[in-house]
LUMFIMI-161228 format. One record per residue: residue number from 0; x, y, z of N, C-alpha, C in turn. Coordinates in steps of 0.1 Angstrom, whole numbers, plus 2048, in hexadecimal, padded with zeros to 3 digits. Layout:
REM residues N
r i->NUM n.u->X n.v->Y n.w->Z ca.u->X ca.v->Y ca.w->Z c.u->X c.v->Y c.w->Z
...
REM end
This chain:
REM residues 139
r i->0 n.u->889 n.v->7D9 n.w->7B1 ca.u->884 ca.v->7D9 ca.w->7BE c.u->88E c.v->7D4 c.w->7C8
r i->1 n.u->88C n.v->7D7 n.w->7D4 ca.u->893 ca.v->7D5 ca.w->7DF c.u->88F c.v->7D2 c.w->7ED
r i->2 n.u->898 n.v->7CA n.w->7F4 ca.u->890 ca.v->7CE ca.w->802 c.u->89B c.v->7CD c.w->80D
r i->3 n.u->894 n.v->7D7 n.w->819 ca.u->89D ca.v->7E1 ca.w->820 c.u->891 c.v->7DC c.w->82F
r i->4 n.u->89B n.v->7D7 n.w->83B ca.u->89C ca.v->7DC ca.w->841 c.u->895 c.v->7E3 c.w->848
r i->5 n.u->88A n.v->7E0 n.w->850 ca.u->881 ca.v->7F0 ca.w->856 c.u->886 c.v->7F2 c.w->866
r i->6 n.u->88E n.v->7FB n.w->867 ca.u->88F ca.v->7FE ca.w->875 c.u->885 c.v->803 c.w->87B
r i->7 n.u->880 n.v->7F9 n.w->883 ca.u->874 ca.v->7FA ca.w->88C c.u->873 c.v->805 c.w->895
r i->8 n.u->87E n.v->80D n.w->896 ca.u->87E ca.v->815 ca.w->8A1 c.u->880 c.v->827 c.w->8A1
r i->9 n.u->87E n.v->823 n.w->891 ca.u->882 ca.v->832 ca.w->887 c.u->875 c.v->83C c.w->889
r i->10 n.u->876 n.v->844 n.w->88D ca.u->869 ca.v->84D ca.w->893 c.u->865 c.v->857 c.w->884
r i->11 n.u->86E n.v->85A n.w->87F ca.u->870 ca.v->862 ca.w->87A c.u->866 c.v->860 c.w->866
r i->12 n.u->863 n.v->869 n.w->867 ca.u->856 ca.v->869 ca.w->85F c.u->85A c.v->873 c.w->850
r i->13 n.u->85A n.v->868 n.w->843 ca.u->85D ca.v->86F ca.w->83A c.u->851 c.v->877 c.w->833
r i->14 n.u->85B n.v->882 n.w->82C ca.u->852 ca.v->88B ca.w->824 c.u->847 c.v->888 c.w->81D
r i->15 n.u->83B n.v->88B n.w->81C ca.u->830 ca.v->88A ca.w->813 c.u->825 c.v->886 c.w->81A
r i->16 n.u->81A n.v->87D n.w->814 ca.u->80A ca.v->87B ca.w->81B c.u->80F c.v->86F c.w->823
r i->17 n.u->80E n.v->871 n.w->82B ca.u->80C ca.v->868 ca.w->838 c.u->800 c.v->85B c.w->833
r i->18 n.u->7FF n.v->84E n.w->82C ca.u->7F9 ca.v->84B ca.w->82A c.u->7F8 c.v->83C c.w->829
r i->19 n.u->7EE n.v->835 n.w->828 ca.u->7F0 ca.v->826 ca.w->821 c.u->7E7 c.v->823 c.w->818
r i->20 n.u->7E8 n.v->81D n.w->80A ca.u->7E0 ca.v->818 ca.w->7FE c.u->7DF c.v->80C c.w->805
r i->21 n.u->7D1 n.v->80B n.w->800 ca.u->7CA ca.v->7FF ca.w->803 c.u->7C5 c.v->7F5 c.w->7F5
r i->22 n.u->7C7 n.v->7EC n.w->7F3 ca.u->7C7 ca.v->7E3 ca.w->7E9 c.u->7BE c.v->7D5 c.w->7EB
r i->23 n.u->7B3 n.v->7CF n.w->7EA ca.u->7B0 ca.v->7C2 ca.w->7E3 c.u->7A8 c.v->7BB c.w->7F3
r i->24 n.u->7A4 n.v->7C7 n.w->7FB ca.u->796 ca.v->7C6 ca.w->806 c.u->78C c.v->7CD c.w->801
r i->25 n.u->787 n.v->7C4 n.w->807 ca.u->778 ca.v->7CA ca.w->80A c.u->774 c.v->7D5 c.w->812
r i->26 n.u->766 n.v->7D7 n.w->80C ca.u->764 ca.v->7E6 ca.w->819 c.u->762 c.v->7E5 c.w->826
r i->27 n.u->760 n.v->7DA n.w->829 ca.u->761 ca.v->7DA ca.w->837 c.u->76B c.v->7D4 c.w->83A
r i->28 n.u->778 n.v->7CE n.w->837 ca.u->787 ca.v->7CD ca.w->83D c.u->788 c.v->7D9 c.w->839
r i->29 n.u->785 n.v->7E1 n.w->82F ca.u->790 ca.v->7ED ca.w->830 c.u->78D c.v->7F4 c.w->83B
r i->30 n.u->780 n.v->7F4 n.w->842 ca.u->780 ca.v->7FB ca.w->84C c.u->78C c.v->7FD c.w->85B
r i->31 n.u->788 n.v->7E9 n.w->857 ca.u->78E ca.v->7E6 ca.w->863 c.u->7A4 c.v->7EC c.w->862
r i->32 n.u->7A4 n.v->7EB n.w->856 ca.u->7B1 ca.v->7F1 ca.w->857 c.u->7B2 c.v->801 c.w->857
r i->33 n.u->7A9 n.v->807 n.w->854 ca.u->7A8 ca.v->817 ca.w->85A c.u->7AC c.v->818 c.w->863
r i->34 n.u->7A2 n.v->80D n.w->86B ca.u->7A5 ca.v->810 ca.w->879 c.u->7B2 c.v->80C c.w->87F
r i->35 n.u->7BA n.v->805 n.w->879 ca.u->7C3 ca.v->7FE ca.w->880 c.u->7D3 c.v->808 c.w->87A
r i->36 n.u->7D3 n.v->812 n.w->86C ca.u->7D5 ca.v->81F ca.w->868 c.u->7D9 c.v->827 c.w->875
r i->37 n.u->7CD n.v->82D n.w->877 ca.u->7C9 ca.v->837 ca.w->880 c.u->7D1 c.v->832 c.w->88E
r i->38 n.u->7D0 n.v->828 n.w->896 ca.u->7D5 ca.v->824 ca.w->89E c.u->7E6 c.v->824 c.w->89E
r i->39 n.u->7EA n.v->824 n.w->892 ca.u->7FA ca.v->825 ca.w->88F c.u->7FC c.v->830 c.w->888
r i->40 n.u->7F8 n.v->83A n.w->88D ca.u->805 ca.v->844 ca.w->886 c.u->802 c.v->846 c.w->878
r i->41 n.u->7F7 n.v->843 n.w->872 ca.u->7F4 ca.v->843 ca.w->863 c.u->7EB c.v->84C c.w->865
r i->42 n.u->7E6 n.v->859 n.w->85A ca.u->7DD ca.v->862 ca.w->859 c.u->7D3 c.v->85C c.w->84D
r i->43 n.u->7D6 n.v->854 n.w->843 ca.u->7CD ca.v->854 ca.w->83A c.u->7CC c.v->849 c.w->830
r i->44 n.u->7C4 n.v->841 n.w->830 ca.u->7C6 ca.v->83B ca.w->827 c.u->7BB c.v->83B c.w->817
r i->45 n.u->7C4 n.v->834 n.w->811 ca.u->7BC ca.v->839 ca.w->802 c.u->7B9 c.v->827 c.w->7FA
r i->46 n.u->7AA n.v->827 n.w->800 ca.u->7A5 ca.v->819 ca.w->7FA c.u->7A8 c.v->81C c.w->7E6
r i->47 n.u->7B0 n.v->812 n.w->7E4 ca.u->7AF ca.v->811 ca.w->7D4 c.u->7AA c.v->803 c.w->7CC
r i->48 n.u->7A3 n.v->804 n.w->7C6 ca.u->798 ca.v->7FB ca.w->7C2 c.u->79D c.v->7F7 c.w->7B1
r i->49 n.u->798 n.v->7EF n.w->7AA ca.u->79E ca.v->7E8 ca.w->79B c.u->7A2 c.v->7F5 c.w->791
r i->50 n.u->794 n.v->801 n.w->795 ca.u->796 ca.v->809 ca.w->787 c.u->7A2 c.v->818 c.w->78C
r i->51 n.u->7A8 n.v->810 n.w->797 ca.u->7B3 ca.v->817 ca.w->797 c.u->7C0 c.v->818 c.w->797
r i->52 n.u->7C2 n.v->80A n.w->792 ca.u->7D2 ca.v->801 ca.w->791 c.u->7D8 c.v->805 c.w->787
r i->53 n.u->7D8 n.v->80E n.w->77E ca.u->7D8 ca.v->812 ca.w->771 c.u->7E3 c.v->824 c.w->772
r i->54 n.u->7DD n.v->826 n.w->782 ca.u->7E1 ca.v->835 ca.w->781 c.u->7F0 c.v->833 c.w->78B
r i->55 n.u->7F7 n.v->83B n.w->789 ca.u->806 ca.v->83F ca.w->78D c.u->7FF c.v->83E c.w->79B
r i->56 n.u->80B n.v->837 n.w->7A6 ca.u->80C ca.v->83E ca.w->7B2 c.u->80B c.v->84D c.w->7B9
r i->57 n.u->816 n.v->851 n.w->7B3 ca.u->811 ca.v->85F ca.w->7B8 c.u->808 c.v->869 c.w->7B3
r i->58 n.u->800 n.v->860 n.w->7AC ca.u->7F4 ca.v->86D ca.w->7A5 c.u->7E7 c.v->866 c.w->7B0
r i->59 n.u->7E9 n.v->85A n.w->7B7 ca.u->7DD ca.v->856 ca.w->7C0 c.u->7E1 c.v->85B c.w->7CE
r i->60 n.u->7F0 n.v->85A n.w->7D3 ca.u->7F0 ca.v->867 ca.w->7DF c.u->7F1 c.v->86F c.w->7E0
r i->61 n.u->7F0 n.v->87A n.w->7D3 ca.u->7EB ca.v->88A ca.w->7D1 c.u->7E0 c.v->88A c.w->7D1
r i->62 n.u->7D7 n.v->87D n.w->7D0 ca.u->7C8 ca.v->880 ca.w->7CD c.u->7C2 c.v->884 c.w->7C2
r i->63 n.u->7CC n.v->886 n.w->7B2 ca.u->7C9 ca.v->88F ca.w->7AC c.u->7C3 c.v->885 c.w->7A6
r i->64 n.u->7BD n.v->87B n.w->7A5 ca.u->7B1 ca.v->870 ca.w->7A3 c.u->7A6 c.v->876 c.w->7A1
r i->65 n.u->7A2 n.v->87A n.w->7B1 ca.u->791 ca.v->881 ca.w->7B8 c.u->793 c.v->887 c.w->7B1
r i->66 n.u->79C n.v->893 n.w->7A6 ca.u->799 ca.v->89E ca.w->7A0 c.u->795 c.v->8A0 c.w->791
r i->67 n.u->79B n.v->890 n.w->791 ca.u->792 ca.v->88D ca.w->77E c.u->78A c.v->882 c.w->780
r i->68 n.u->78B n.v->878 n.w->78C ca.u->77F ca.v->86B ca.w->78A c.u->783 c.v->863 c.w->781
r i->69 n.u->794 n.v->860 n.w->77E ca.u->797 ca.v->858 ca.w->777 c.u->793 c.v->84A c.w->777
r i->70 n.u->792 n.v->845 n.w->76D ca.u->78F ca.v->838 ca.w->76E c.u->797 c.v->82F c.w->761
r i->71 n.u->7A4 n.v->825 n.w->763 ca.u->7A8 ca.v->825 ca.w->75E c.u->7AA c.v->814 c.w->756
r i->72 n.u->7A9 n.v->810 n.w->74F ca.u->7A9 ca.v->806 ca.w->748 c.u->7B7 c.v->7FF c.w->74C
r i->73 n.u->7B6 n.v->7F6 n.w->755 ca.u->7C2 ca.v->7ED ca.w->758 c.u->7BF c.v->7DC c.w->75D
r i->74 n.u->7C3 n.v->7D9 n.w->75B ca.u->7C2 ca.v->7CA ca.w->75B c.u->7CE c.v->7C4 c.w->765
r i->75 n.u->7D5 n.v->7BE n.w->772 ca.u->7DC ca.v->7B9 ca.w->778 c.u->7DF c.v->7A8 c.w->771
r i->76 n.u->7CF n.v->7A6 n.w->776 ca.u->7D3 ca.v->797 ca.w->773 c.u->7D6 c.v->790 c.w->789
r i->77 n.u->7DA n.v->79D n.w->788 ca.u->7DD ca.v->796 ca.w->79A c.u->7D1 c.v->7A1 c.w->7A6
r i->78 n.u->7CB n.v->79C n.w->7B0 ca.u->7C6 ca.v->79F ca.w->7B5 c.u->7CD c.v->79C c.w->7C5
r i->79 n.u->7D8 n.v->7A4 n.w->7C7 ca.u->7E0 ca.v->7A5 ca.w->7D3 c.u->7DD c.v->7AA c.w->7DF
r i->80 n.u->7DA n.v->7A7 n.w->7EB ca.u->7D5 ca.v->7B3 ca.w->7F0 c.u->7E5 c.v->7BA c.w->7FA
r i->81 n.u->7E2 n.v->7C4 n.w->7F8 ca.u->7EB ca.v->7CD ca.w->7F6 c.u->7EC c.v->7D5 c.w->7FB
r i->82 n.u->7F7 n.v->7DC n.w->809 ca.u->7F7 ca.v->7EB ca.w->810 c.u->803 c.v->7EF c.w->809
r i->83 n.u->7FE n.v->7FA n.w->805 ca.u->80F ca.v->805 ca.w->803 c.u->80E c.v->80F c.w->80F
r i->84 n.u->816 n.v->810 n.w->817 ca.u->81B ca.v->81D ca.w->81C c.u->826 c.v->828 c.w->812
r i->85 n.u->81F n.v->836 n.w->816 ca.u->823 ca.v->83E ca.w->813 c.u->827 c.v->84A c.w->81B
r i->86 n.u->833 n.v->851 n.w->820 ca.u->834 ca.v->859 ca.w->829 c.u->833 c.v->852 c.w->83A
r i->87 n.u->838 n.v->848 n.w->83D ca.u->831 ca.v->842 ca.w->847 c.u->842 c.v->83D c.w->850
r i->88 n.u->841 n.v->841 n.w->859 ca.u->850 ca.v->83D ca.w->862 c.u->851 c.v->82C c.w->863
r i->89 n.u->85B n.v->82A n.w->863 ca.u->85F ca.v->81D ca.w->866 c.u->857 c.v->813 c.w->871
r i->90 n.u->859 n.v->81C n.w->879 ca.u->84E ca.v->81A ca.w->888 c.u->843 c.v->81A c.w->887
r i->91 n.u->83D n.v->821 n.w->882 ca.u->82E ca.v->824 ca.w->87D c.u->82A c.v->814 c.w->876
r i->92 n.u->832 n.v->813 n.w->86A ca.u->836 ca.v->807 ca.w->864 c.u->833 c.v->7F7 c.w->86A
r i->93 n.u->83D n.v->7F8 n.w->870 ca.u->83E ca.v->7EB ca.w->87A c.u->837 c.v->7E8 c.w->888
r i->94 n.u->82E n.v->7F6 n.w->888 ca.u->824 ca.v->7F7 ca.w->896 c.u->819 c.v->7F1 c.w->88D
r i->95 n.u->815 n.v->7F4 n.w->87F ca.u->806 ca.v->7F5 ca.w->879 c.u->80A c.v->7E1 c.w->875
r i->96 n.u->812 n.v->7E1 n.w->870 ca.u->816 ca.v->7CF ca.w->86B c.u->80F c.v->7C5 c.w->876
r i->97 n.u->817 n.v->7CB n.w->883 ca.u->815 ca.v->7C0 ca.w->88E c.u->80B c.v->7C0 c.w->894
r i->98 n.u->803 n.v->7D0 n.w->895 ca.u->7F2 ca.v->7D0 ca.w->89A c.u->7EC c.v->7C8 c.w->890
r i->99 n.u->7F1 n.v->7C8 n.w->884 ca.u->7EC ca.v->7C4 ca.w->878 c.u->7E5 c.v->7B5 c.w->877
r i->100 n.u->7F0 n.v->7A9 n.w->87F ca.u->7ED ca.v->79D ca.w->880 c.u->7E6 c.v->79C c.w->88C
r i->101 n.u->7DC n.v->7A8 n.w->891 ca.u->7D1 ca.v->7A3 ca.w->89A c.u->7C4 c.v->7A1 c.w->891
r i->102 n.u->7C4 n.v->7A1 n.w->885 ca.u->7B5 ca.v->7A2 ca.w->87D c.u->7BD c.v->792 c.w->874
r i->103 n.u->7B3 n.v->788 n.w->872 ca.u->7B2 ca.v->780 ca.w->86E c.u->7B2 c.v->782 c.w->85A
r i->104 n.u->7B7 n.v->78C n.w->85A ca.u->7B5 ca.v->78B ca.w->84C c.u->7C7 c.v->785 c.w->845
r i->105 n.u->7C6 n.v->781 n.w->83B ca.u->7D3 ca.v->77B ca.w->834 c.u->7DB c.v->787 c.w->833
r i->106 n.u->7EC n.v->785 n.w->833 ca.u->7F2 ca.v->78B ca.w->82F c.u->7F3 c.v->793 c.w->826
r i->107 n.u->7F6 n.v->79F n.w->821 ca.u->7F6 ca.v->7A8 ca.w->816 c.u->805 c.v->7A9 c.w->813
r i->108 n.u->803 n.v->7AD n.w->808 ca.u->814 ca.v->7B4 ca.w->802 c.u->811 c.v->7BE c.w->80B
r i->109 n.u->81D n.v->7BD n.w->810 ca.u->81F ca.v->7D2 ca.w->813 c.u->82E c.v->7D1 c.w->80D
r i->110 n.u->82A n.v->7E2 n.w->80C ca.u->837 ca.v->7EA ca.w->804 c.u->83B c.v->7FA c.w->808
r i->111 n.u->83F n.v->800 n.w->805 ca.u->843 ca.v->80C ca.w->809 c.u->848 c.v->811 c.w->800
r i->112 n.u->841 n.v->81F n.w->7FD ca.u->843 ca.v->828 ca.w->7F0 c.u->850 c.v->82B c.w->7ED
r i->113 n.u->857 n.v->82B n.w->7E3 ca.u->868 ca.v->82E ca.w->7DF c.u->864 c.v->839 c.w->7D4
r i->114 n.u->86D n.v->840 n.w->7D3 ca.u->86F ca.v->849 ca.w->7C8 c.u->86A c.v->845 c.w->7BB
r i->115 n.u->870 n.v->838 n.w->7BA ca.u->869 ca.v->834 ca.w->7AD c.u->860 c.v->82F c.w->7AC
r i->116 n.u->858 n.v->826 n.w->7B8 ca.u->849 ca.v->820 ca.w->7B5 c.u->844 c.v->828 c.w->7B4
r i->117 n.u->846 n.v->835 n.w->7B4 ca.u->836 ca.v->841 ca.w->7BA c.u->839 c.v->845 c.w->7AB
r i->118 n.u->840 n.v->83F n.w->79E ca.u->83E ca.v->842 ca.w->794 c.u->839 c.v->83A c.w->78B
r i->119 n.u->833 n.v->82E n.w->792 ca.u->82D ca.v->81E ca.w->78D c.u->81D c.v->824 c.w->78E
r i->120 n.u->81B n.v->81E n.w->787 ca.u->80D ca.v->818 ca.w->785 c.u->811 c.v->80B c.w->792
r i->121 n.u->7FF n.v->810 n.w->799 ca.u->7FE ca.v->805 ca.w->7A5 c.u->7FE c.v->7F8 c.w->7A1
r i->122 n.u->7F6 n.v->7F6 n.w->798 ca.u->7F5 ca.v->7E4 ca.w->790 c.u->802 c.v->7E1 c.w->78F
r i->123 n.u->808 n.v->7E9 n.w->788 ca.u->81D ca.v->7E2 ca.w->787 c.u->820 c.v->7E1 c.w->792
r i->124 n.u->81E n.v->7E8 n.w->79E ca.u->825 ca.v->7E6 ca.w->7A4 c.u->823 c.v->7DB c.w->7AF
r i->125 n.u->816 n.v->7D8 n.w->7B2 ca.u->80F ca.v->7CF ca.w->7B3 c.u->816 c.v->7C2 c.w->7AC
r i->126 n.u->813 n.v->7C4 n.w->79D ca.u->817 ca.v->7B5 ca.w->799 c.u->823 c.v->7B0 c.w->79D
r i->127 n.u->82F n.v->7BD n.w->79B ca.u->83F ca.v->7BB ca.w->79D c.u->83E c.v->7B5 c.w->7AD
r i->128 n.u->836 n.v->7B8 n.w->7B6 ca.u->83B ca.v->7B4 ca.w->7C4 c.u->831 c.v->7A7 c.w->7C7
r i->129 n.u->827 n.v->7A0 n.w->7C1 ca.u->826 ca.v->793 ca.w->7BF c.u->82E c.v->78C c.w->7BA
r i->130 n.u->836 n.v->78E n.w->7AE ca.u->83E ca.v->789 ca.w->7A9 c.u->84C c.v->788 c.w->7B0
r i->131 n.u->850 n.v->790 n.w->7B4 ca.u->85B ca.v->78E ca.w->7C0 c.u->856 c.v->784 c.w->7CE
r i->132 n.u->84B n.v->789 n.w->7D2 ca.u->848 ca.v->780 ca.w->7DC c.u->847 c.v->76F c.w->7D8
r i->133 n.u->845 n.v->771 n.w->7CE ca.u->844 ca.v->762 ca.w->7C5 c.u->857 c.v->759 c.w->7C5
r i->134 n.u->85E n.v->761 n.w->7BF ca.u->869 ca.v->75F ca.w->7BB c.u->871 c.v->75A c.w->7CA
r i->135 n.u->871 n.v->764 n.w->7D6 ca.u->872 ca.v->764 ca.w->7E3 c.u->868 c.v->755 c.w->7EA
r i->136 n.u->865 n.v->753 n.w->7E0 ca.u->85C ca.v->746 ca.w->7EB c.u->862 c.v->739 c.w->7E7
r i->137 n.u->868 n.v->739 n.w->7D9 ca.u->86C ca.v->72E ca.w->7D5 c.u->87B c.v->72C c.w->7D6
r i->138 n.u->880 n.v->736 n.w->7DF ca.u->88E ca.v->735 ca.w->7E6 c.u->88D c.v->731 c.w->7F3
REM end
């Protein structure tokens, strides 16, 4: 893992679902971050809940989930709460973060989909970016 940098000013919107995973709220903050989505430049987000930390990233933003109803036996151990952006501009990015600290809720991991997370199981990657955040605190 790595970290880069978000040019705040980058308009420019990469290929695939315009989206953000939602990790370790409730149904009524997830709302409230819908709404705060929609306001930035985000089309969609995809609440993911315990019995879905198990499945690959990119088989939860194909959706190809809703087409079997998987439900999959995984265990974290960490209950993070957690945005991934996926397909989402820099800007988009750094507009949804900073509206982001008008809602009183705690900080989340955020991350942004790489070639190779979208080949992780969400719980790994989850755990991998608590664990970095961890490592990063005791520096």
């Amino acid at each position: 893992m790595g970290f880069e940098q978000i040019n705040e000013e980058d308009t420019k919107k990469p290929i695939g679902r315009n989206c953000i995973l939602i990790y370790g709220y409730t149904s009524e903050e997830n709302k409230i971050i819908q709404k705060y989505s929609m306001q930035n430049s985000i089309n969609e987000c995809i609440i993911v809940n315990d019995d879905m930390l198990g499945i690959k990233i990119s088989d939860l933003i194909s959706d190809k989930t809703k087409k079997n109803d998987t439900k999959v036996n995984y265990k974290t151990g960490v209950k993070a709460k957690t945005i991934l952006f996926n397909a989402v501009s820099n800007k988009a990015i750094h507009s949804f973060i900073n509206s982001f600290k008008e809602t009183s809720f705690k900080k989340p991991i955020y991350a942004v989909t790489t070639e190779t997370s979208l080949k992780w199981k969400l719980g790994d990657l989850i755990k991998e970016l608590v664990l970095e955040k961890m490592s990063m605190s005791k520096h």
